[in-house]
VOGU-3710 file (C-alpha; in Angstrom, 3 decimals, decimal comma):
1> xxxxxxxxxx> -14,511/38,699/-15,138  -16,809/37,134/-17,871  -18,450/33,433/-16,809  -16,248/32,233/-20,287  -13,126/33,103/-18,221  -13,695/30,873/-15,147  -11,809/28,031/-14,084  -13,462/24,775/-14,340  -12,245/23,401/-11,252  -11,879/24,898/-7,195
11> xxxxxxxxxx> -8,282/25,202/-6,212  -7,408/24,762/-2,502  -4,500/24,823/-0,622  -3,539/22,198/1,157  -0,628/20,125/3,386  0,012/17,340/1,610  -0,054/14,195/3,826  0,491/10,298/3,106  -2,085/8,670/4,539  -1,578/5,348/7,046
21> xxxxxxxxxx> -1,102/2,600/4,761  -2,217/0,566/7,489  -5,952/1,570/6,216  -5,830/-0,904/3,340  -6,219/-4,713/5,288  -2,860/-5,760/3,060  -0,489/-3,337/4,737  -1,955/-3,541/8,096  1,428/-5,483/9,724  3,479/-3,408/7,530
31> xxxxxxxxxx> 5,594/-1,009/10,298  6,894/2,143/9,178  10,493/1,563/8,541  9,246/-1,195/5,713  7,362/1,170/4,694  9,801/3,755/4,187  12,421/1,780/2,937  12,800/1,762/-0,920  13,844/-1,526/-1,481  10,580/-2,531/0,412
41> xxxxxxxxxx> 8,377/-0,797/-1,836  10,041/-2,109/-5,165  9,646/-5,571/-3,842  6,313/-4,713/-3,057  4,777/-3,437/-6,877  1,481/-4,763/-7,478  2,024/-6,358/-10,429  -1,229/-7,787/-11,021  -4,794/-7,737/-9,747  -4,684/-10,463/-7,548
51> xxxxxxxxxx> -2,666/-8,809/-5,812  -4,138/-5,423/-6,059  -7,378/-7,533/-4,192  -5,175/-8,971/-1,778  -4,210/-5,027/-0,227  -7,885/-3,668/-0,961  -9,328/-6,497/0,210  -13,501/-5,695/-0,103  -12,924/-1,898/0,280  -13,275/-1,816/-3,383
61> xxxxxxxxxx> -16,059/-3,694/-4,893  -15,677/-6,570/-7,272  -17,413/-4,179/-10,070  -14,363/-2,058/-10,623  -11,917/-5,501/-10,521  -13,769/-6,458/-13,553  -14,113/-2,748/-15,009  -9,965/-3,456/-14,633  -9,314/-6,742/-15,827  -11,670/-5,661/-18,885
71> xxxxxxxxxx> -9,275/-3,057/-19,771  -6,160/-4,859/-19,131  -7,488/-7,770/-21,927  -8,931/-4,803/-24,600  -6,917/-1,541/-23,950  -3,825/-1,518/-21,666  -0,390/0,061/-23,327  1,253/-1,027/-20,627  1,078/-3,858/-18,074  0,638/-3,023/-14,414
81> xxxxxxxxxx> 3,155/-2,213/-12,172  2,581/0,281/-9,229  4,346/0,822/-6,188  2,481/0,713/-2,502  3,884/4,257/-2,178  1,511/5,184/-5,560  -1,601/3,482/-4,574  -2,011/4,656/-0,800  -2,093/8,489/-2,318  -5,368/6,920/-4,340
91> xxxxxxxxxx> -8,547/7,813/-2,577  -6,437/9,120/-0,118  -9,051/11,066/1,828  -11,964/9,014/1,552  -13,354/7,216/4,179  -12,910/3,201/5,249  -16,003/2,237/6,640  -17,107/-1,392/5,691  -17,095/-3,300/2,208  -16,965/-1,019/-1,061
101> xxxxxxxxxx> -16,277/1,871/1,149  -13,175/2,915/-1,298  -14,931/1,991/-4,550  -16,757/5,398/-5,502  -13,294/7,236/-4,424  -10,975/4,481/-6,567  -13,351/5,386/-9,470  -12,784/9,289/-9,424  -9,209/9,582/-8,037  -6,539/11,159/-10,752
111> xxxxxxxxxx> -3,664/9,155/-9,816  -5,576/5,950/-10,152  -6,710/7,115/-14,035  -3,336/7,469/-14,921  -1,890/4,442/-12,798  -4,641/1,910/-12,910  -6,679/2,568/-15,866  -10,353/0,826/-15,887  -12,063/0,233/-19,524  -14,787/2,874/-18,649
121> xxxxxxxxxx> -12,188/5,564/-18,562  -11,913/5,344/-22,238  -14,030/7,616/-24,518  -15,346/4,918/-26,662  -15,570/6,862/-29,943  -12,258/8,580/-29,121  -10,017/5,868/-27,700  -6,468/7,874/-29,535  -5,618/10,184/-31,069  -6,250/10,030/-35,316
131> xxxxxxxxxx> -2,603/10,723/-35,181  -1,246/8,720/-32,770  1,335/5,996/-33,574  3,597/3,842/-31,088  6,817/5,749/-31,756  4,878/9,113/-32,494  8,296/11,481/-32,221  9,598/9,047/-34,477  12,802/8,478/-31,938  13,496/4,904/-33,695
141> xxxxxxxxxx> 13,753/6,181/-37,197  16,803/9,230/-36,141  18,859/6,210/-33,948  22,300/6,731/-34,875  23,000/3,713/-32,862  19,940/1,605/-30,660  18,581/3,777/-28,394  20,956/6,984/-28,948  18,444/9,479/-31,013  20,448/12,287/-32,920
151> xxxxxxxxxx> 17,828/14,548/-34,191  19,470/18,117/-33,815  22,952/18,538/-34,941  24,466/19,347/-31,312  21,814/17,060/-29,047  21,238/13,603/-28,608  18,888/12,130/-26,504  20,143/8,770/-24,997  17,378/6,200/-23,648  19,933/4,348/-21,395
161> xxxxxxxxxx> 17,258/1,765/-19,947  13,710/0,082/-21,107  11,890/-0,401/-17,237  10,252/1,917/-14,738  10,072/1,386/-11,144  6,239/1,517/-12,255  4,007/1,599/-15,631  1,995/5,626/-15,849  -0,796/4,241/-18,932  0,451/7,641/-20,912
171> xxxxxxxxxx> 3,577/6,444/-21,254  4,867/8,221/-24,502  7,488/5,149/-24,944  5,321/2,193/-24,422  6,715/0,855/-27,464  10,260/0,315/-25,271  8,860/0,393/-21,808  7,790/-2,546/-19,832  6,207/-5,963/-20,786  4,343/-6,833/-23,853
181> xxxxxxxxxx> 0,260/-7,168/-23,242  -2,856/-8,348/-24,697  -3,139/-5,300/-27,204  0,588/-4,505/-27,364  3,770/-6,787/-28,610  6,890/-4,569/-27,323  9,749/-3,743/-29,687  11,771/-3,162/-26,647  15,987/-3,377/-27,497  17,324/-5,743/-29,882
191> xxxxxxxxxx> 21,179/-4,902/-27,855  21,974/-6,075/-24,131  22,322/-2,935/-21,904  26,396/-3,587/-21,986  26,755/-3,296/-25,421  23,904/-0,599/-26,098  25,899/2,016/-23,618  29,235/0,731/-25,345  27,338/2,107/-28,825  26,183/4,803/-27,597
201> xxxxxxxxxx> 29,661/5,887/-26,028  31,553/5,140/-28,914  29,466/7,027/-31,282  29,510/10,275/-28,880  33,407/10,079/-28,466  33,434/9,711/-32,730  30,968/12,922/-33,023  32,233/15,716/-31,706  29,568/17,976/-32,620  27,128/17,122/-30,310
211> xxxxxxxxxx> 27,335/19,656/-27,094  24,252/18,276/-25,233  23,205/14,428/-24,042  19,815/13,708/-22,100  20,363/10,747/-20,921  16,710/9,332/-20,475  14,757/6,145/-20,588  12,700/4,702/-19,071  13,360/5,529/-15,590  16,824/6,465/-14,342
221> xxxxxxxxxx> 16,066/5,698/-11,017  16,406/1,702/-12,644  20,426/2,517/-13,565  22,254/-0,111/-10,646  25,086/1,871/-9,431  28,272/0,232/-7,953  28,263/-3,727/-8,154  31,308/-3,194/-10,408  29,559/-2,120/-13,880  31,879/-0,007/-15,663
231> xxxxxxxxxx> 28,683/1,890/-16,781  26,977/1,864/-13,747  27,336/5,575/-12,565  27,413/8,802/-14,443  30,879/8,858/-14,783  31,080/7,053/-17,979  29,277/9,805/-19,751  31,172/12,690/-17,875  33,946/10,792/-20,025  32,874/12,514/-23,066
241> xxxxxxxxxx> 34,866/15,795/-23,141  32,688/17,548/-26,081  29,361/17,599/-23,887  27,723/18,492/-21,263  24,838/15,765/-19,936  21,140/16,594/-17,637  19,698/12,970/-16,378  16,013/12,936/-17,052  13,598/10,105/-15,104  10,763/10,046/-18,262
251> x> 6,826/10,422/-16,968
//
């Protein structure tokens, strides 16, 4: 094989394995069934970096903190919002051994560039690209009603809710997704969720031509089902005899 065709990078296979949360000084009287309870983790989200410090303690030196906040005044898309689940699988097979122990590892790790963005991650004389724009598939502009996007004659796509469980800083709808920030005012929905699905519903029963509904967001995991919401299972949308529907949780 010519040196052109290598891969770049050493694939291994491995067992994936969680680390013990119990290695960051925040979680350390966390027990297991908190920790594997879903409610715990969403009331858990680190939602800012105080309280990112607070789990890390000084495992991670105060050089990448500031590296953060930096980009979270000059860059960020999207505010932060992680889940303890997300940021225990950062750095997960580095070392703790004393103060800054995590830091080099925090720096490098994949899931923390996409999660936790720093300002040095960003290619300074590349920060987008020349094309990018907020809505770049142009979703808003093909609305038939808020948030129902009718682009192909038999498919919709229906963005049913604006929030994630957390923020990824790709997210391809950060003008609808999560919080405004320094850089970024959110459009976000002018219509409350009620009357948004009612829209939505009322247009798809009136069009009869469209065959196919992704109903997307936003994460779908962020849908409350039960509590007595007439549109909080799928059921409403099964009520549409003319389509069929696949439930996408957007990354």
């Amino acid at each position: 094989m010519s040196p052109d065709l290598l891969q770049p990078y050493s694939y291994r296979r491995r067992i994936t394995q969680e680390p013990d949360h119990r290695r960051f000084p925040g979680w350390r009287k966390t027990t297991a069934r908190e920790w594997n309870s879903p409610q715990w983790q969403r009331a858990h989200c680190l939602k800012n970096l105080g309280q990112l410090r607070d789990v890390t303690a000084d495992l991670v030196s105060d050089s990448f903190f500031a590296d953060l906040a930096r980009d979270q005044r000059e860059r960020a898309t999207m505010s932060m919002l992680i889940t303890p689940h997300m940021v225990n699988t950062i750095a997960a097979e580095a070392p703790v051994c004393g103060p800054g122990s995590l830091t080099d590892a925090f720096r490098r790790d994949p899931v923390r560039r996409y999660m936790l963005p720093i300002f040095s991650d960003r290619q300074t004389d590349f920060v987008s690209h020349p094309r990018a724009e907020r809505d770049s598939l142009h979703e808003r502009d093909m609305w038939a009603v808020e948030g129902l996007t009718h682009r192909y004659p038999t498919k919709v796509l229906a963005e049913v809710v604006s929030t994630c469980p957390q923020y990824c800083g790709h997210c391809t709808r950060m003008d609808l997704v999560g919080t405004s920030t320094a850089q970024i005012s959110k459009s976000g929905f002018a219509l409350k969720p009620q009357a948004r699905l009612d829209a939505m519903l009322t247009y798809l029963r009136a069009t009869p031509a469209v065959r196919d509904v992704v109903v997307s967001g936003g994460d779908l995991a962020n849908i409350c089902h039960g509590r007595g919401s007439k549109h909080s299972s799928t059921s409403c949308w099964r009520s549409i005899p003319s389509a069929t529907f696949a439930l996408r949780a957007r990354r």
